[in-house]
C-alpha positions in Angstrom: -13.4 -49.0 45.0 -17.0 -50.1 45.5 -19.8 -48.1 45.5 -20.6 -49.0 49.2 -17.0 -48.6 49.9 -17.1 -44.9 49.0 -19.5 -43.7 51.4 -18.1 -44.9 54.2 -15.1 -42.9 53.1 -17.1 -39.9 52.6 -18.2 -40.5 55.9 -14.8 -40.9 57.3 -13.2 -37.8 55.6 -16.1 -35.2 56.5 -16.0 -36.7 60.4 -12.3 -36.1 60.3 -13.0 -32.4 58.7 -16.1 -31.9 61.6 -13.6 -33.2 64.4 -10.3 -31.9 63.4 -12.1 -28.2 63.4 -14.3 -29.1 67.0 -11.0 -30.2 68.3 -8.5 -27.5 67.4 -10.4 -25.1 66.3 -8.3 -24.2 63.2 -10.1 -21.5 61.0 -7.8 -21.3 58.6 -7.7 -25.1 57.9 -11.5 -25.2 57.7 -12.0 -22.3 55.1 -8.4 -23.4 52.8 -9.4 -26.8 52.6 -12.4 -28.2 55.2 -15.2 -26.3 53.3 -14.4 -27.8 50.0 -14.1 -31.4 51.4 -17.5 -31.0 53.7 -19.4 -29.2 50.3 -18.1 -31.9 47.9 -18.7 -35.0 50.4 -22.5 -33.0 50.8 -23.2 -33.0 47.0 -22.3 -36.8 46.7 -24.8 -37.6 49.6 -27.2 -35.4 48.5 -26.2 -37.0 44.6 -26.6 -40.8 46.0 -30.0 -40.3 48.2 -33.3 -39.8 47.2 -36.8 -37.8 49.2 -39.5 -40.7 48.9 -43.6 -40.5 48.8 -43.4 -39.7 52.5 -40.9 -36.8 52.5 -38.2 -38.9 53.9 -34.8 -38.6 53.2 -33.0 -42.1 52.3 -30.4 -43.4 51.0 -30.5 -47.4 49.7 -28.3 -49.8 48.9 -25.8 -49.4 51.3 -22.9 -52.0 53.5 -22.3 -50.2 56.7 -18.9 -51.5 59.2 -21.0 -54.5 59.7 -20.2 -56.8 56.8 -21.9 -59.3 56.8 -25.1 -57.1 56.8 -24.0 -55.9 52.8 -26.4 -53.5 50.5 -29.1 -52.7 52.8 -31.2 -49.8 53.1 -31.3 -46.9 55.4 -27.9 -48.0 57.6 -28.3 -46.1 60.6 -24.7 -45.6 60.7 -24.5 -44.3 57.6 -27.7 -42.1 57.6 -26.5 -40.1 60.5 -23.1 -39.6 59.0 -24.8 -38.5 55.9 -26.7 -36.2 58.1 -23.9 -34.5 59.7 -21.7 -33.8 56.5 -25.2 -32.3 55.3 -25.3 -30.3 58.0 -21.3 -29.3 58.4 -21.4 -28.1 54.9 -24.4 -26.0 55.2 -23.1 -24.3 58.3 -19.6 -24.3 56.9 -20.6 -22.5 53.8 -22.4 -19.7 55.6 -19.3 -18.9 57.7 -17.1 -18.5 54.6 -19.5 -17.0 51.9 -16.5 -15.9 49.4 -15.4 -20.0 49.5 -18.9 -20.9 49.0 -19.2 -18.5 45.6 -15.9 -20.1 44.3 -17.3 -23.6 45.0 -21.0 -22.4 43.5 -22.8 -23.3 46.6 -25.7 -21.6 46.2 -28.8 -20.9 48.9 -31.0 -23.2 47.1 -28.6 -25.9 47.0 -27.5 -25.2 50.7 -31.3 -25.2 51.6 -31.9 -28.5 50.1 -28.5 -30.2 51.9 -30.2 -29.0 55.5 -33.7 -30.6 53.5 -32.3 -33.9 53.1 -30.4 -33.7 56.7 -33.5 -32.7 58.6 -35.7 -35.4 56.6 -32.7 -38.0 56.9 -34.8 -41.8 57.6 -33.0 -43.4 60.7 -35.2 -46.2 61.3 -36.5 -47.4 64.7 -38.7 -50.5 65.4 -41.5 -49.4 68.0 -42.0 -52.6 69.0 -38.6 -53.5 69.9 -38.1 -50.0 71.6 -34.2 -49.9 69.3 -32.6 -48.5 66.3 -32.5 -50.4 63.4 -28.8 -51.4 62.5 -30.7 -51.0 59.0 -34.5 -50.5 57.5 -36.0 -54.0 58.3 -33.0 -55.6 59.7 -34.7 -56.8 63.1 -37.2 -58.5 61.0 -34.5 -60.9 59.2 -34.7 -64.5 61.0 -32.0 -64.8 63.5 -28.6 -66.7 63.7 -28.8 -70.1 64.9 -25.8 -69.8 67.5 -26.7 -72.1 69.7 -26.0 -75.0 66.7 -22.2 -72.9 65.7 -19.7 -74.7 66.7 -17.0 -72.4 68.4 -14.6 -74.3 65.4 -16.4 -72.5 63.1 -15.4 -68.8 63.9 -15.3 -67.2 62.0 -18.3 -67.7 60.0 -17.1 -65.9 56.7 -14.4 -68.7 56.8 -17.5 -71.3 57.2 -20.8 -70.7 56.0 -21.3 -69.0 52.5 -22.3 -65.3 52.3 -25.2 -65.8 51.1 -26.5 -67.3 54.5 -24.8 -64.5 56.7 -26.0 -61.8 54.6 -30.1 -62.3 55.4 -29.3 -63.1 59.2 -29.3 -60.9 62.2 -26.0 -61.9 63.2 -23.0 -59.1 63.2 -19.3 -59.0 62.3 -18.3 -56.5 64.0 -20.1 -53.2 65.8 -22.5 -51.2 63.4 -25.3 -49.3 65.2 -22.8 -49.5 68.2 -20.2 -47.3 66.2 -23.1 -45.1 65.5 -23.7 -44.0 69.0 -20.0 -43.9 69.7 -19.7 -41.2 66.7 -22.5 -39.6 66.7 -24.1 -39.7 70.6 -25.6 -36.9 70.5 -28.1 -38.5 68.0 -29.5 -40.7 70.7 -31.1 -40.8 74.7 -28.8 -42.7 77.5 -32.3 -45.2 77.6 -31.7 -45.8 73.7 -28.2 -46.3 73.6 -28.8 -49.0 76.9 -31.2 -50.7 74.8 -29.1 -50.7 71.5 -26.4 -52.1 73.1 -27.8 -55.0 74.8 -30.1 -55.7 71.8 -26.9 -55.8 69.2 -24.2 -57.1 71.6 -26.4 -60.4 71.3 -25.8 -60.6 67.7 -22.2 -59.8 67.5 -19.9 -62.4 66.7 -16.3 -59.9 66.8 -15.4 -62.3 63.0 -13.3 -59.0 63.1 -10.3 -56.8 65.5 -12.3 -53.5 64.6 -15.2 -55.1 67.1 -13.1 -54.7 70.7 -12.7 -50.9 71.0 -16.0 -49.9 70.1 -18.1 -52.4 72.2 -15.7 -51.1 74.9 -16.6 -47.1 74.7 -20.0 -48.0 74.9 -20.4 -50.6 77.4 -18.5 -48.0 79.4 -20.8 -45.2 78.7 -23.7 -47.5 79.7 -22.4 -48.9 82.7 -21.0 -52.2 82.0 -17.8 -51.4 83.3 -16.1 -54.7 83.8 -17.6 -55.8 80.2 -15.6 -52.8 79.0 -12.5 -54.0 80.6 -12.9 -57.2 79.7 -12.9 -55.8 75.9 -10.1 -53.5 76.4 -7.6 -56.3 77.5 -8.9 -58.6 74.3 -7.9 -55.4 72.2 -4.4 -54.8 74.4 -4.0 -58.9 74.2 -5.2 -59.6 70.7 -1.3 -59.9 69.2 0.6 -60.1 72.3 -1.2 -63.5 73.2 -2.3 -64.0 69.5 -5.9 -64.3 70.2 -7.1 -65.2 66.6 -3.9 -66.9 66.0 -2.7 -65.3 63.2 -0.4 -62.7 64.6 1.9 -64.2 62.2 0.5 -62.2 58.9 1.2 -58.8 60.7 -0.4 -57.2 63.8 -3.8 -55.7 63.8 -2.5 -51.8 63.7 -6.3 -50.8 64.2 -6.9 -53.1 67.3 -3.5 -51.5 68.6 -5.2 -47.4 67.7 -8.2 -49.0 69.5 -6.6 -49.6 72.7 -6.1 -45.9 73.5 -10.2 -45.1 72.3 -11.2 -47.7 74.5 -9.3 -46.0 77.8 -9.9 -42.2 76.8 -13.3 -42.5 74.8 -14.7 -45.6 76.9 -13.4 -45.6 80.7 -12.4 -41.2 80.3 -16.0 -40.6 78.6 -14.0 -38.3 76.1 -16.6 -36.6 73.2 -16.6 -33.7 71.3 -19.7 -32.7 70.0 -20.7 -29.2 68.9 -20.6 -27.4 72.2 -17.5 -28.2 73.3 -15.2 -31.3 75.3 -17.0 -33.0 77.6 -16.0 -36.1 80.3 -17.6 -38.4 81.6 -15.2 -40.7 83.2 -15.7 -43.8 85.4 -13.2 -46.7 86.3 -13.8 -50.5 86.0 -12.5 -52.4 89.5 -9.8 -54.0 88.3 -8.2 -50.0 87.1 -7.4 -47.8 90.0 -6.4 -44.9 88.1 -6.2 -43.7 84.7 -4.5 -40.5 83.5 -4.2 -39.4 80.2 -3.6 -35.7 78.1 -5.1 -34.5 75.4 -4.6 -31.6 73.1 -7.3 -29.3 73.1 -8.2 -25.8 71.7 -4.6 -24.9 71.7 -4.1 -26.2 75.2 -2.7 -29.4 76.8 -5.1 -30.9 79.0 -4.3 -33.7 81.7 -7.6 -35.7 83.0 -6.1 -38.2 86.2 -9.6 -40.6 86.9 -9.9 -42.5 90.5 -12.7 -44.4 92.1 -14.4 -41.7 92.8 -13.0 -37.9 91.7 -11.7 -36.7 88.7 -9.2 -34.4 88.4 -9.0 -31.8 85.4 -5.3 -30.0 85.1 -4.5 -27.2 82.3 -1.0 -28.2 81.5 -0.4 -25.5 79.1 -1.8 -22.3 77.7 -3.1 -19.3 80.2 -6.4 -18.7 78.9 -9.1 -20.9 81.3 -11.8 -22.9 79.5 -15.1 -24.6 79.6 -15.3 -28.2 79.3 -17.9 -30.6 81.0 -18.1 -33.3 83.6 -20.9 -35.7 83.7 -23.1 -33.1 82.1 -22.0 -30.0 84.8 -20.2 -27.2 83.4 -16.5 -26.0 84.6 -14.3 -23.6 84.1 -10.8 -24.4 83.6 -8.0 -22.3 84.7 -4.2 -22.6 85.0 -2.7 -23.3 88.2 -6.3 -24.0 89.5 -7.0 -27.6 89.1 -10.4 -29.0 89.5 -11.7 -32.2 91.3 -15.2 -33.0 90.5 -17.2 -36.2 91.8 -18.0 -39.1 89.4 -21.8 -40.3 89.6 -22.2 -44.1 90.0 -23.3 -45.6 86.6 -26.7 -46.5 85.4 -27.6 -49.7 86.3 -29.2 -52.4 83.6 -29.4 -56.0 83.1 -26.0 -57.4 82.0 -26.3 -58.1 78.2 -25.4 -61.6 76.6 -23.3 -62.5 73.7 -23.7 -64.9 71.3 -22.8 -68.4 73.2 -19.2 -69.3 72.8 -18.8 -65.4 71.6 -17.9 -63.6 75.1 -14.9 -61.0 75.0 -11.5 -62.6 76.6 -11.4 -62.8 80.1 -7.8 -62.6 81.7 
């Protein structure tokens, strides 16, 4: 495994520790096995990043999702990930001291894990008014799209690595997946911004790309954009899209299909204070319902135009959750209907020519 390979694992196994625990709440996983995998994951961050002259926190050399953007510094993506495991394990150690002394996490070394996290470089161009996908990767020259022919998609099959690697041009979401995992890290303005900025530049040379451009054009308002990349990840190997359906379907593309209806058009997220929705439907859905596990109960969400309707299946102890940022209480056999807010409204953002998502 490759160097930049392994911290996007460690990214991937401490967010599946941090959500697993949100989600379920299971104490007894998270002090058997979760605070050993969030303290050793913290130590190889903490091992692989350096403070520099400026007190930052950084960590160089790194290939986020995007591939074709290989060994940069300061990845965004991977920066905040980094910053939550730092975080998790901290907080995790102080809720089960006795694990903590058999894994010899001491204060200091806690202290400088919440150091590093609070320090963490997640770089931002000022002029531009976005997050960098990395440190100076808005100041690399720019694909020439305009002279690719649609024939040569895609471009890792085309154009030697070399070129692709000190372009702004995108294989598949980066900085998008960023603000899908970690949203609470950044304002509705900034994420609206991001998108359109980096939606420009992404060429989908990969199935990963559909899901995630779906969640957050939803959460930004670009409903039918949304759709429009849901039904490319629903139509990828039934239609055979990238015509090679042959080799094997794309199993992740298939996963991503359910992300993009729960997390994109249902507004599903998790962060540290609890579930919260913030569902809206494209035109061409009239209705989406879908259940979810939460906390022990079963929870049923059915989305129309304009209400949403919150159902506890199972369990008899009510529960908070959120709705477009208001506060409810769910209770069993006392369903709740709660307007949905029309969307933000911003400029439609481009692809690259020739790069649109299917349209059916």
């Amino acid at each position: 495994m490759s160097l930049a390979g392994l911290r996007e694992d460690l990214a991937e196994i401490a967010d599946a520790v941090v959500r697993y625990v949100r989600i379920t709440g299971d104490v007894d996983f998270e002090e058997a096995t979760g605070v050993e995998l969030l303290v050793e994951t913290a130590r190889v961050w903490r091992d692989l990043g350096h403070f520099d002259a400026e007190g930052r926190f950084r960590i160089d050399g790194v290939t986020g999702p995007d591939e074709y953007s290989p060994l940069a510094d300061n990845n965004t993506y991977t920066n905040l990930m980094a910053q939550q495991n730092l975080r998790a394990a901290a907080e995790a150690v102080e809720r089960y001291p006795q694990r903590a002394g058999a894994l010899n996490a001491s204060p200091v070394e806690v202290e400088d894990w919440r150091a590093a996290a609070d320090a963490m470089m997640i770089p931002f161009n000022d002029r531009l008014g976005v997050h960098e996908q990395a440190q100076l990767f808005t100041e690399l020259e720019e694909w020439d799209f305009g002279a690719t022919p649609a024939e040569n998609y895609p471009l890792l099959l085309h154009y030697p690595y070399f070129q692709l690697y000190r372009k702004q041009v995108i294989k598949q979401p980066d900085l998008v997946l960023a603000m899908h995992l970690r949203s609470d890290a950044f304002t509705a303005e900034e994420k609206a911004r991001n998108f359109a900025y980096y939606e420009r530049l992404t060429v989908r040379d990969s199935s990963l790309s559909d899901a995630t451009e779906a969640v957050i054009a939803a959460e930004v308002g670009h409903l039918e954009l949304a759709y429009d990349y849901l039904v490319e990840a629903a139509l990828l190997d039934l239609d055979d899209l990238q015509h090679n359906t042959r080799d094997g379907i794309h199993i992740a593309a298939v996963a991503g299909v359910w992300i993009a209806l729960v997390a994109g058009f249902g507004g599903v997220r998790v962060p540290a204070g609890g579930a919260q929705f913030a569902p809206r439907l494209p035109s061409r859905i009239s209705r989406l319902t879908f259940k979810l596990q939460y906390r022990g109960r079963r929870l049923q969400v059915t989305t129309l135009r304009e209400s949403a309707t919150y159902t506890l299946l199972d369990g008899s102890a009510a529960i908070e959750l959120m709705h477009h940022g208001e506060r409810f209480t769910l209770s069993a056999g006392a369903p709740v209907t709660l307007k949905i807010p029309p969307p933000p409204e911003w400029p439609a953002p481009k692809q690259p020519p020739g790069r649109e998502p299917f349209r059916r």
